[in-house]
C-alpha positions in Angstrom: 47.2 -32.7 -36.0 49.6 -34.5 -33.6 52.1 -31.8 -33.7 49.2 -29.1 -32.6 48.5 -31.3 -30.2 51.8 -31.9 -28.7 52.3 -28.0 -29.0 49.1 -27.6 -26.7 50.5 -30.0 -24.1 53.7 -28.5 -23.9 52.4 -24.7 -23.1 49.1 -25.7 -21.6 50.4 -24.1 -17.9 52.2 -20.9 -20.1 48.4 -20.0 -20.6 48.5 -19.0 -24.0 47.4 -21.7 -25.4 45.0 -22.3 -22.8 43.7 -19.3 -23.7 43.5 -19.9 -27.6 41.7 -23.3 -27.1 39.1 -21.9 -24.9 38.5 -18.2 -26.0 39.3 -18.6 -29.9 38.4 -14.9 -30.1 40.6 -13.5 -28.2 44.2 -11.9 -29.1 47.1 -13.5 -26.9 50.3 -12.9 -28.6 51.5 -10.7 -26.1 52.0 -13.6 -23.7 55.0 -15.3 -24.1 55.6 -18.6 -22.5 57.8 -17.7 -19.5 55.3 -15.1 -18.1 52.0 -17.3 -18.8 53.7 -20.2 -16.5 55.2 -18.0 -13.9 51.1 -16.5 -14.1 49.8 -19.6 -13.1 51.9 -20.8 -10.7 51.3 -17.7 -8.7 47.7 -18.3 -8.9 45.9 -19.0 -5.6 44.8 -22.8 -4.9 42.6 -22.0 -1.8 38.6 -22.0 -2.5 36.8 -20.0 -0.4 34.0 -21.9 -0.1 30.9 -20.9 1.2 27.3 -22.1 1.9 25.0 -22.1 -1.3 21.5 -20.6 -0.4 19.4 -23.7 1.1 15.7 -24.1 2.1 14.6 -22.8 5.3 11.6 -25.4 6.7 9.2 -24.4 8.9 7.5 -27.0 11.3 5.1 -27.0 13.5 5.4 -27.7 17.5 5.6 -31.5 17.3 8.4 -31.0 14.6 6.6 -33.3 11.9 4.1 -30.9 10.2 5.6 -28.9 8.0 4.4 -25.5 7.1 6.5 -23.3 5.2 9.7 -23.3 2.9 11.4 -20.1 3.3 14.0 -19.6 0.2 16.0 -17.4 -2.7 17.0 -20.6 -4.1 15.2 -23.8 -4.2 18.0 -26.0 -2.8 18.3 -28.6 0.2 21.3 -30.5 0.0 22.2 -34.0 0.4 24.6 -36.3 0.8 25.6 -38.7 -2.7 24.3 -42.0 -0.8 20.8 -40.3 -1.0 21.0 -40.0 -5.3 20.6 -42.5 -7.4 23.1 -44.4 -9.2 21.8 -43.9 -12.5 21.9 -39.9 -11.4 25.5 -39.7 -10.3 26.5 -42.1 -13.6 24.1 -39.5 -15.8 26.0 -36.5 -14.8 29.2 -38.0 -15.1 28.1 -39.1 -18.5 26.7 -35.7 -19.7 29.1 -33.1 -18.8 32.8 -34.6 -18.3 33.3 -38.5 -19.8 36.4 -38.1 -18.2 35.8 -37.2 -14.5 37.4 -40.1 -13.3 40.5 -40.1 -15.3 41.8 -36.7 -14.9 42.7 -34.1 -12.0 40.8 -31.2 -12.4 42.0 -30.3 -15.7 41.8 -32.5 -18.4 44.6 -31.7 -20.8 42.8 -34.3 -23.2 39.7 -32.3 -23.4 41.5 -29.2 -23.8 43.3 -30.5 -26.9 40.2 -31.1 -28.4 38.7 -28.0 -27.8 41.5 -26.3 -29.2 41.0 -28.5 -32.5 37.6 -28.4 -32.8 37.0 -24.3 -32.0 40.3 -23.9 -35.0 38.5 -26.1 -37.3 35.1 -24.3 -37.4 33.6 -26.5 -34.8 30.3 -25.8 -32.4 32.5 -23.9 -29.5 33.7 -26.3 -26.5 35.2 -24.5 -23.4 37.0 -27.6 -21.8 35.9 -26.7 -18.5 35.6 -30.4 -16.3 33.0 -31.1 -14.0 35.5 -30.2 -11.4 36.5 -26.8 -12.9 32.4 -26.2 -13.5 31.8 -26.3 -9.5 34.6 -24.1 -8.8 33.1 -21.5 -10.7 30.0 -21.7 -9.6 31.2 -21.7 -5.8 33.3 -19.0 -6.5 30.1 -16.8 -7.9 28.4 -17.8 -4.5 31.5 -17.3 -2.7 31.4 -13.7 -4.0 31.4 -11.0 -1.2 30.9 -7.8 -3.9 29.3 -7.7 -7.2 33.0 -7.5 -9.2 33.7 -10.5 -7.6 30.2 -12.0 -9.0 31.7 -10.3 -12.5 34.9 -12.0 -12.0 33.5 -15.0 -11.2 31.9 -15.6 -15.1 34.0 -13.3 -17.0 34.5 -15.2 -20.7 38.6 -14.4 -20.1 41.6 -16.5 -19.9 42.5 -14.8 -16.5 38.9 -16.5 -15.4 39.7 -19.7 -17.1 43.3 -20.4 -15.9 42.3 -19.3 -12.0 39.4 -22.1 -12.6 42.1 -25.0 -13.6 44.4 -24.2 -10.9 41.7 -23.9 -8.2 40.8 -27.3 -9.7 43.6 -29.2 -9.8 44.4 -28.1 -6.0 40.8 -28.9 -5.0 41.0 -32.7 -6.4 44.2 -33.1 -3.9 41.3 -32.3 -0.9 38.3 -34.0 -1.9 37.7 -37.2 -3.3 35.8 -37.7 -6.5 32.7 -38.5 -4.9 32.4 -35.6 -2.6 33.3 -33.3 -5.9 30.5 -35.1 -7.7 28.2 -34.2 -4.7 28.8 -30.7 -4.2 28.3 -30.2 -7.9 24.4 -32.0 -8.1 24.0 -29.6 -5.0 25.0 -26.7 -6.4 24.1 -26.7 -10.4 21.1 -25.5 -11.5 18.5 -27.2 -13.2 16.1 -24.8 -14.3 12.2 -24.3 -13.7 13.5 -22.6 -10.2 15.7 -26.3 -9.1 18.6 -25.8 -7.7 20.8 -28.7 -6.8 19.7 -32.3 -7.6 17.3 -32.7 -4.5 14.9 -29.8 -5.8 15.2 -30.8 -9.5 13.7 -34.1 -8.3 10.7 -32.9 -6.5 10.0 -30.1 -9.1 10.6 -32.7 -12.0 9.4 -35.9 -10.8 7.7 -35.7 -7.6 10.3 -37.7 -5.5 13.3 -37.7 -3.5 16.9 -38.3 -5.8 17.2 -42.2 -4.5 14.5 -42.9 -6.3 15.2 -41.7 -9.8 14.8 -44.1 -12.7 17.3 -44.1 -15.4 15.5 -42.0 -17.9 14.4 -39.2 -15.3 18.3 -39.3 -14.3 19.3 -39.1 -18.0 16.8 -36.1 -18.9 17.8 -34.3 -15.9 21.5 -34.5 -16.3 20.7 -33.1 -19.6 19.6 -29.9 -18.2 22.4 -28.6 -16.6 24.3 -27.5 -20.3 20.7 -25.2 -20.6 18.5 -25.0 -17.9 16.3 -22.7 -19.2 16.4 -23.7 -22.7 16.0 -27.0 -22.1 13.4 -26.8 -19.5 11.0 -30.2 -19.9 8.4 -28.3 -18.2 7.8 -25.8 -21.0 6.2 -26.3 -24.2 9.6 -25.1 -26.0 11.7 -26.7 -23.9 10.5 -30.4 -23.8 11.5 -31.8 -27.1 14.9 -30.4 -26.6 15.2 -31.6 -22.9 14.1 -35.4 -24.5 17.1 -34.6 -27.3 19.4 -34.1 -24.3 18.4 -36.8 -22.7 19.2 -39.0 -25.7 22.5 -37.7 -25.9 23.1 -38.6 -22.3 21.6 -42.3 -22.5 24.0 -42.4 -25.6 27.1 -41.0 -23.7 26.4 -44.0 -20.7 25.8 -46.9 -23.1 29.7 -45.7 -24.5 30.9 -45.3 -21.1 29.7 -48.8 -20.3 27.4 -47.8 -17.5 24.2 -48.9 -18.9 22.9 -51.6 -21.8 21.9 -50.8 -25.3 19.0 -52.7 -23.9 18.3 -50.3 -20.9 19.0 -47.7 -23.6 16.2 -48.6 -26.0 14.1 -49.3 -22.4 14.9 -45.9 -21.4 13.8 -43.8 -24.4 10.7 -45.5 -25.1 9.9 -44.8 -21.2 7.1 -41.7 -21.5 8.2 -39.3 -18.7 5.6 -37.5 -16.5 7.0 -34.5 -15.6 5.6 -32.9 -13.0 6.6 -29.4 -13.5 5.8 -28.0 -10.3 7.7 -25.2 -8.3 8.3 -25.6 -4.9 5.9 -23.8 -3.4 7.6 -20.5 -1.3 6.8 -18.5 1.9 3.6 -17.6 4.1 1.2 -17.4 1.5 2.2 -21.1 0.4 1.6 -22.6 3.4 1.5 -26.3 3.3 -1.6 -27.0 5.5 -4.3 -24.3 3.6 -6.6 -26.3 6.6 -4.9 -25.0 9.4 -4.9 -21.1 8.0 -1.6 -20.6 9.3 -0.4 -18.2 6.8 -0.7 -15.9 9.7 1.4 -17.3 12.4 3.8 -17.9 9.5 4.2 -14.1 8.8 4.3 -13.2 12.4 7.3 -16.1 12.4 8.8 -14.0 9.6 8.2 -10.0 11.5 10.0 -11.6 14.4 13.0 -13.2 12.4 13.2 -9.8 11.2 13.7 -8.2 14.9 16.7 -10.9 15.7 19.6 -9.7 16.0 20.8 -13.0 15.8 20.3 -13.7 12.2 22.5 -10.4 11.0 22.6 -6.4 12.1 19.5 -5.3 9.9 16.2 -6.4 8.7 17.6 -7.2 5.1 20.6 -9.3 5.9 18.2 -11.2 8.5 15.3 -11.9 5.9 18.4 -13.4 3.5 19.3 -15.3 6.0 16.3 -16.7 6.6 15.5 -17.8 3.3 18.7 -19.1 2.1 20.3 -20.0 5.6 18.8 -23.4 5.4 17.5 -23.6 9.0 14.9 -26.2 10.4 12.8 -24.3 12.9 10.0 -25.7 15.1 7.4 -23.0 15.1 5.3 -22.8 18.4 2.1 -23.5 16.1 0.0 -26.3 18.3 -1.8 -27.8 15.4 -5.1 -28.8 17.6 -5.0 -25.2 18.9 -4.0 -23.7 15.5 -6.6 -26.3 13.5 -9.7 -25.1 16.6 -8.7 -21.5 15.9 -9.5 -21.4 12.5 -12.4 -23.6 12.2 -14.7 -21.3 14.7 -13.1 -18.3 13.5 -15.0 -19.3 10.5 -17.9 -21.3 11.7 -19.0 -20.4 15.7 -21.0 -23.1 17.3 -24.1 -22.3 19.1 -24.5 -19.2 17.1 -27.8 -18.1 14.9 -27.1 -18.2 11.1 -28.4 -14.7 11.1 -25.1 -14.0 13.5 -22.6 -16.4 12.3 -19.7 -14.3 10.6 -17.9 -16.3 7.8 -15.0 -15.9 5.0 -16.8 -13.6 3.0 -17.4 -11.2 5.8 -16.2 -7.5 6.7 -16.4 -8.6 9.8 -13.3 -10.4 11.0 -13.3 -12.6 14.0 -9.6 -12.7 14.9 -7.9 -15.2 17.7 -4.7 -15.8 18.9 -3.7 -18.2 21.7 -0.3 -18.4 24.1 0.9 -20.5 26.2 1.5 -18.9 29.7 5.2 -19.4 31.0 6.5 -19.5 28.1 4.7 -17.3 25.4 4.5 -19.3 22.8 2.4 -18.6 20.3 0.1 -21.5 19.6 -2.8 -20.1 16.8 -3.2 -17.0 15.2 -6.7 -17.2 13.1 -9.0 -15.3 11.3 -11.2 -15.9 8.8 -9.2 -15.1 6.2 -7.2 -16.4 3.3 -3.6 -15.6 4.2 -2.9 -13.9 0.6 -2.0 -11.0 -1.7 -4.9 -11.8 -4.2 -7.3 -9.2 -3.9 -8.9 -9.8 -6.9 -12.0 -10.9 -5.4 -11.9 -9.3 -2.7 -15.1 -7.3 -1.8 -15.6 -3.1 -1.3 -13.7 -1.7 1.5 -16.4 -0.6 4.2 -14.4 2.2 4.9 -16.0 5.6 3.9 -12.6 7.3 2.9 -11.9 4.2 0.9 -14.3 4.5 -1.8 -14.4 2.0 -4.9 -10.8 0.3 -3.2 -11.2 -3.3 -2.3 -11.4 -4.5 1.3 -9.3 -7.2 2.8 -11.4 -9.9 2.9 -11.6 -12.7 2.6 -7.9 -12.4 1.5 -5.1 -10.0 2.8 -1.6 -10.1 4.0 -2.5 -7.3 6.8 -1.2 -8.5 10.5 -5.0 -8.2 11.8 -4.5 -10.0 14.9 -0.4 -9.0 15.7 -0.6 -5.5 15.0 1.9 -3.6 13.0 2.7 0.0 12.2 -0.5 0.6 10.3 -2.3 -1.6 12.3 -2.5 -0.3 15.6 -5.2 -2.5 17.1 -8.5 -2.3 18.0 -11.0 -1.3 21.2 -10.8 -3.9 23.9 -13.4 -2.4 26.2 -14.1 -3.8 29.5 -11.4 -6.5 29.3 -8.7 -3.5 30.2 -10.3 -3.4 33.9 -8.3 -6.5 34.8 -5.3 -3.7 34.6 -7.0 -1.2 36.9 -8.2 -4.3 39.3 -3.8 -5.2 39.2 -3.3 -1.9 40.6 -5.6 -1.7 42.7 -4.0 -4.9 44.3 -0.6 -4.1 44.3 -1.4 -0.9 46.1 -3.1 -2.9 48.4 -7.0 -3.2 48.2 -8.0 -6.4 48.5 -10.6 -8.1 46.5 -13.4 -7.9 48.4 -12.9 -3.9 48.5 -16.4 -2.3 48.2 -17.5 0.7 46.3 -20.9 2.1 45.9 -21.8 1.8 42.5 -24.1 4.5 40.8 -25.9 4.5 37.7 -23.5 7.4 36.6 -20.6 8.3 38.4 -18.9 11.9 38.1 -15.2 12.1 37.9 -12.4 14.1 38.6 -10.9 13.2 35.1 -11.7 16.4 33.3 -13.6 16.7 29.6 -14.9 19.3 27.5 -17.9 20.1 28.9 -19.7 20.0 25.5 -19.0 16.0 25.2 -22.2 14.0 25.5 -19.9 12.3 28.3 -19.6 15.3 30.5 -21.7 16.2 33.5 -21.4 19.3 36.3 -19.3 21.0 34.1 -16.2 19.5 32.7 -16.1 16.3 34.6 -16.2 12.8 32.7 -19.3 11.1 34.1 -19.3 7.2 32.9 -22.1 5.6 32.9 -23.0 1.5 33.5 -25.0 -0.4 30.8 -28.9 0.0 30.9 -30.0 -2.3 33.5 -26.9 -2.8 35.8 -27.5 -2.8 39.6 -25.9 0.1 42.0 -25.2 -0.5 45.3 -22.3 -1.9 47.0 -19.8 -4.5 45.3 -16.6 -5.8 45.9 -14.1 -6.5 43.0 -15.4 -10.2 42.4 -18.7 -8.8 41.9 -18.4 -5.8 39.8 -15.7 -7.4 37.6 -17.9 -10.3 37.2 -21.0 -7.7 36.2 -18.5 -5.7 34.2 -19.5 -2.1 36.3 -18.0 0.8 35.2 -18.8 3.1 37.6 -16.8 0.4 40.0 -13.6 0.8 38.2 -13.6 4.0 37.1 -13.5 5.2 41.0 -11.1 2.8 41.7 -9.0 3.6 39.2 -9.6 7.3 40.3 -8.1 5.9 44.1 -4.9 3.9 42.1 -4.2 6.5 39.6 -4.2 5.7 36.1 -0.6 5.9 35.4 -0.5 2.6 37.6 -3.3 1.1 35.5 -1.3 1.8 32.5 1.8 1.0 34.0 0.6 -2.8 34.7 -1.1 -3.1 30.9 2.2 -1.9 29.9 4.3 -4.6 31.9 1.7 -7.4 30.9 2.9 -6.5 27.2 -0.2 -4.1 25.8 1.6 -2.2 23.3 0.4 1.3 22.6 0.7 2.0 18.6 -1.2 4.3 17.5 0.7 8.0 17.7 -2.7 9.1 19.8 -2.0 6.2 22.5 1.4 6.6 22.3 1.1 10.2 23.8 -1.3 9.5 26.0 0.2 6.7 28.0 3.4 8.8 28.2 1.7 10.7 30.8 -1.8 9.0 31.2 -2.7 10.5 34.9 -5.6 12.0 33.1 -6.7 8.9 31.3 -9.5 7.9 32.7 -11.2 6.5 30.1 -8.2 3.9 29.7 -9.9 1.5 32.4 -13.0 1.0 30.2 -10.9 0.3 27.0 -10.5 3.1 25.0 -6.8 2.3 23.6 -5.9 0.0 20.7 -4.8 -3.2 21.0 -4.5 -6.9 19.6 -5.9 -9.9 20.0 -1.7 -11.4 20.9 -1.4 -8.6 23.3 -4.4 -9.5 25.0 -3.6 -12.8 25.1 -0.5 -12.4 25.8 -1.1 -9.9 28.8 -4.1 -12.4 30.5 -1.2 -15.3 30.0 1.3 -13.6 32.4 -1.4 -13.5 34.9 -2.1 -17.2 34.5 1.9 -17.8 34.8 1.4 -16.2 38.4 2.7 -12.8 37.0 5.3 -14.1 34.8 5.8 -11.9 31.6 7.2 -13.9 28.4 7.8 -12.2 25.0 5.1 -13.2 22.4 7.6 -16.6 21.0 6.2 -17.9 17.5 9.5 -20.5 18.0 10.5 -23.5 19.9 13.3 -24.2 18.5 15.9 -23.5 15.5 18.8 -25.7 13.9 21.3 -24.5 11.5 22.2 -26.3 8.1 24.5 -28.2 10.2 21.9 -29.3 13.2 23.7 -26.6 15.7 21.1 -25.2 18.3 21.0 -21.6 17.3 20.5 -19.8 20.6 17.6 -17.5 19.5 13.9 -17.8 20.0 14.0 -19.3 23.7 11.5 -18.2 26.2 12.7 -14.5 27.1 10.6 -14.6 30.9 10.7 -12.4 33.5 8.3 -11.7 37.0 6.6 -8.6 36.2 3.3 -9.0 39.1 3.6 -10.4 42.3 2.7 -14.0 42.4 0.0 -13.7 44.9 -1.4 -10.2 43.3 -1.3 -12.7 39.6 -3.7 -15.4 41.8 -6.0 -12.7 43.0 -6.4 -11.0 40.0 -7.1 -14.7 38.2 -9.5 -15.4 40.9 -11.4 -12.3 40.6 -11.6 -13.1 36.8 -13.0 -16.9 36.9 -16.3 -14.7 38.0 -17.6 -13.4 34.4 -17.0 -16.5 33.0 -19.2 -18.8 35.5 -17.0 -20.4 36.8 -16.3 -20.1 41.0 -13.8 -17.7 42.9 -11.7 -20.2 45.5 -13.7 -18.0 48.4 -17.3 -18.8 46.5 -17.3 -14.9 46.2 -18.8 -14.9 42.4 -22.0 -12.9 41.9 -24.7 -14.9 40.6 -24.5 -14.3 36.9 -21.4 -12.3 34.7 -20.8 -11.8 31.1 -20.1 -15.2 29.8 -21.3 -17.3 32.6 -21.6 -20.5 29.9 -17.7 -20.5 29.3 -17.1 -22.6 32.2 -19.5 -25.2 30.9 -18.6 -25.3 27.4 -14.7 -25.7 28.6 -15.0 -27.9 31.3 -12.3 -27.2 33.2 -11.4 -24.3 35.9 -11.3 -20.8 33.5 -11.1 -17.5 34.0 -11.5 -14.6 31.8 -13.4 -11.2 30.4 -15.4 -10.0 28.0 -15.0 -6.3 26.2 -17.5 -4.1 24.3 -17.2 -0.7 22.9 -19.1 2.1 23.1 -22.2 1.1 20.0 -20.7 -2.5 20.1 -18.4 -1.4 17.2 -16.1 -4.5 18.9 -16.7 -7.5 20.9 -14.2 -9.2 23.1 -13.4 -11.9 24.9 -10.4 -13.3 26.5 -10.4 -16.8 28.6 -7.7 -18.9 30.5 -6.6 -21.8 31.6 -3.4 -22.7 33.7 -2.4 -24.0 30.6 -3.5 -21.5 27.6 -4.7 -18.4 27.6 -7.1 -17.5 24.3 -7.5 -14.1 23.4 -10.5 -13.1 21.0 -11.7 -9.8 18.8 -14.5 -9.1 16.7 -15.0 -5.9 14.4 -14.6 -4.3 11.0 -10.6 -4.0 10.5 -11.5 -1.9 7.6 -13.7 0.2 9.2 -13.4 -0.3 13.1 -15.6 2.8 13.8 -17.8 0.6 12.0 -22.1 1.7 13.0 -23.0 -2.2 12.8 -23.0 -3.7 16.4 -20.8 -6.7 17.0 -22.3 -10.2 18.5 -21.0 -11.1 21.7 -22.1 -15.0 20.9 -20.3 -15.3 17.9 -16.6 -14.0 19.6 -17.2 -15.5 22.7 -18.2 -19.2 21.6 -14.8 -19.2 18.7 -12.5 -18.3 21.9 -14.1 -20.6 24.7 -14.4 -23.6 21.7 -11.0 -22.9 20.8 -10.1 -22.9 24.4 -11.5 -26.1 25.2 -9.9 -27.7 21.6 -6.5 -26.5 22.7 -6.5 -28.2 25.8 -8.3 -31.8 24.9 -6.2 -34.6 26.1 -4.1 -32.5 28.4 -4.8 -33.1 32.4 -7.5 -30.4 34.1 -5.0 -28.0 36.2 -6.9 -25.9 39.0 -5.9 -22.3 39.4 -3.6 -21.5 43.0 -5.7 -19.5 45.3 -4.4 -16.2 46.3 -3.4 -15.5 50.0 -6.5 -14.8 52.7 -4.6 -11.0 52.8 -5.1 -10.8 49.3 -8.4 -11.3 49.3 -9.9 -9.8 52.4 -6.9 -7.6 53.5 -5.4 -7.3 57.0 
């Protein structure tokens, strides 16, 4: 026996034996002694050492509530000071009695391996703790899928590069920091990877606080993670037989009593056994309904080119890049959003619209100046279970089931196959721009007319069409005709007001301002049309798709005095390290003249009751109770389409601007009429919510020119 041994230590760097002790299988009496060393020494000893996939956490604004964990890999890492004792002795005890006596390679260990495997034993590869994380930092090190090969190939080549990276590695890093970096990186099974999510999935706590039997049991699980998984029926009794071995190994290594041993194993573990739980349908506050915000966070990673030159290698990096990022979520905004998008105040129960609904009252809010996105809410279950999900109200959708009260469809951000919905009368404000940046002032006067016949042409045989083929809007039942200035008849909503006027602007400028106040046109029919939308005439009363953020978004820039910001679901992102990543800042620029931005808002405080700063309101408007139930200075419109297949509402302060829709997503050509209470009262509630505790901020008044002209 000594004389194998000595043979061992003498051509341990030659390879072959090396090769013999720890692949018994394999033939290696081609390799003579000469070669094998002159091998190894040519062997590489820099590790290429590159970030294992980490947890990405998702916060909200005030950096404290946290939302989401974005990741391939459960893993956060930590530093050794954060681990128990009992842990770090555990490991040291399970996988490599020896860590602290050898230098990489432990020719000891080898011997024995060589012994045991030629003597019938169970098979031992040798491999130190050391030699253990090289390999599995070289697999994540990988940068093609032979390299991934390479990196676990059973050969001697694999083996021999492992001892060598080891032994140089140990020159660099102290024990400690090797011991670290392995309890990050080995897995543990049940979706734990690295001794910080093995904890939490195990045990419910952080690694410091690890007792010595939850130490011992884990250590235990890195030889068979899966096998050995404590959280399976299976997998228990072996992971407690593990676990015994372990407590044995630290009793012989002196860390730990016979009496803490006997302590330990008649200790009956809870084990938790719960996965961390992973992306926007696993959203840590189910109260907040924030599942949606989450996923528009996750659409708008995907458009960075920040995180990596395609959608794919962005989404990787955003779930194994380990980045801490602040979402804009306000969490009184977000938390107001969803409770009325569910439940409406001041509504009838025969008009409330709840989760179970076809119906889906969708809000989002932004913050003007900078565009963050504060709430997106709807009353829906952010999730891919459709399973009781009720019938789609769609007639071409038949015996499918309908998103609600779950669905993963970007209702209120849009999407390719969700292009938007009717906005109605809430579009004038972008005719009412025009008009004031081509210089009508408000107090412009028209005559208004019951029915007013255009110059925008129509088939004659559309129910629309009057004197031939001339579009001939029409006001609501009931309006008053006569003349009205732009305060009036935008407080009154009068159609036959802006259709002229937008007749007098053109309506290529109309949809030139909608476009620069961020209306997005998705659908391929609105897409043509505002390519060359002279003849558009309709577009001033609503007719194009849109979203509940772009509306929002597009009243905000009029509240920032005419500053445009990009819809922003961030405030700020850190890297693994804590770096600043320079993505997600406020991307701003002045897109309406400041004074033509004051006008418009003045003009707009009219349907909402609250007072123009020239007392030139109308008595009454759409929504005249909005100023009441926000209490503050507010401005705003309301939207219906033709049959009330959608009800809007959009309202603003200086300080948020809230942006509501109600309709059948499903089925928006929907024959059930929409209640005007129900979308109203969520946006002007949520309004109000948003902005308690925060100081009242009066609107600037637009220029005497602007108003009355020259």
């Amino acid at each position: 026996m000594k004389a194998v041994a000595s043979l061992l230590l003498c051509g341990l760097f030659a390879g072959v034996v090396v090769a013999a002790a720890v692949f018994p299988g394999l033939a290696v009496s081609g390799l003579t002694a000469k070669s094998g060393a002159d091998s190894f020494e040519g062997l590489p000893t820099d590790l290429d050492v590159l970030p294992a996939p980490q947890i990405s956490y998702v916060y909200a604004s005030d950096g404290k509530t946290l939302l989401a964990m974005m990741y391939d890999e459960n893993r956060r890492d930590v530093p050794i000071s954060d681990m128990s004792t009992f842990m770090t002795q555990a490991i040291v005890a399970a996988e490599d009695t020896r860590f602290y006596q050898h230098h990489g390679v432990d020719l000891k260990g080898v011997a024995r391996a060589f012994v045991n495997n030629e003597n019938g034993g169970d098979q031992q590869g040798a491999s130190t703790l050391t030699m253990q994380y090289v390999r599995q930092v070289t697999a994540y090190s990988a940068k093609t899928p032979q390299e991934v090969v390479d990196a676990t190939a059973k050969t001697p080549d694999r083996k021999l590069r492992e001892m060598k990276l080891a032994m140089a590695l140990e020159k660099k890093l102290t024990k400690q920091q090797i011991l670290e970096r392995y309890l990050n990186i080995s897995s543990f099974g049940h979706g734990a990877y690295g001794i910080y999510a093995a904890a939490h999935v195990y045990f419910g706590k952080d690694p410091k606080d690890l007792t010595l039997p939850e130490s011992a049991l884990i250590a235990g699980l890195v030889k068979a993670p899966s096998t050995n998984d404590p959280a399976t029926e299976d997998g228990l009794p072996r992971a407690i037989a593990r676990e015994t071995y372990v407590l044995n190994q630290m009793v012989t290594m002196g860390y730990i009593t016979p009496q803490q041993r006997t302590e330990a194993q008649a200790t009956k573990l809870t084990i938790v056994g719960q996965r961390t739980p992973e992306g926007c349908e696993s959203v840590q506050r189910p109260d907040l309904g924030a599942g949606f915000l989450c996923d528009y966070l996750r659409r708008w990673w995907g458009d960075q080119p920040a995180f990596g030159a395609d959608p794919f290698e962005r989404e990787n990096k955003l779930r194994s890049g380990g980045y801490t990022i602040i979402s804009s979520l306000n969490v009184q905004t977000q938390a107001a959003a969803f409770k009325y998008a569910k439940d409406q105040p001041n509504v009838g129960s025969g008009e409330k619209v709840g989760m179970g609904n076809p119906e889906a009252v969708m809000v989002a809010a932004v913050e003007p100046g900078t565009g963050h996105v504060q709430a997106l809410a709807t009353n829906r279950n952010f999730s891919n279970d459709q399973s009781a999900n009720g019938p789609s109200t769609n007639p071409k959708r038949k015996g499918q089931k309908g998103n609600y009260p779950n669905t993963t469809v970007p209702l209120i951000t849009g999407g390719p196959d969700v292009p938007g919905y009717q906005a109605g009368s809430s579009f004038k404000m972008f005719t009412a721009v025009a008009a004031l940046e081509a210089g009508w002032p408000l107090s412009h006067a028209e005559d208004v007319q019951a029915q007013f016949v255009s110059d925008y042409p129509i088939d004659a045989s559309n129910p629309a069409a009057c004197n031939g083929p001339h579009w001939c809007p029409k006001n609501s039942g009931g309006d008053p005709t006569g003349q009205f200035n732009m305060w009036q008849a935008f407080g009154l909503s009068l159609n036959t007001y802006f259709v002229p006027l937008e007749q007098r602007v053109g309506a290529d400028h109309a949809v030139d301002v909608a476009k620069r106040l961020g209306i997005q046109f998705r659908s391929p029919v609105d897409a043509s049309l505002a390519k060359d939308p002279k003849l558009w005439g309709a577009f001033t009363l609503g007719v194009s798709d849109t979203t509940p953020l772009d509306l929002a978004n597009a009243y905000a820039t009029l509240a920032a005095d005419g500053t445009y910001c990009a819809p922003d679901p961030v405030v700020e992102i850190r890297d693994l390290k804590g770096n600043k990543i320079d993505a997600g800042s406020p991307q701003c620029k002045q897109v309406v003249d400041p004074d033509v931005a004051r006008a418009a808002v003045d003009m707009a405080r009219c349907p909402v009751g609250d007072q123009s700063a020239f007392n030139a309101c109308p008595n009454g408007g759409t929504a005249t109770g909005v100023r009441g139930d926000v209490g503050r200075p507010v401005a705003g419109k309301t939207g219906t389409t033709d049959s009330g297949k959608s009800a809007t509402f959009v309202a603003m302060t200086k300080q948020l601007a809230v942006a509501g829709i109600l309709t059948d997503p499903d089925n928006p050509q929907t024959d059930k009429s929409m209640s005007h209470p129900v979308i109203n009262n969520a946006v002007a509630y949520t309004l109000k919510a948003g902005l308690a505790g925060q100081p009242v901020v009066n609107f600037t008044s637009p220029s005497h020119a602007r108003a009355f002209g020259n």
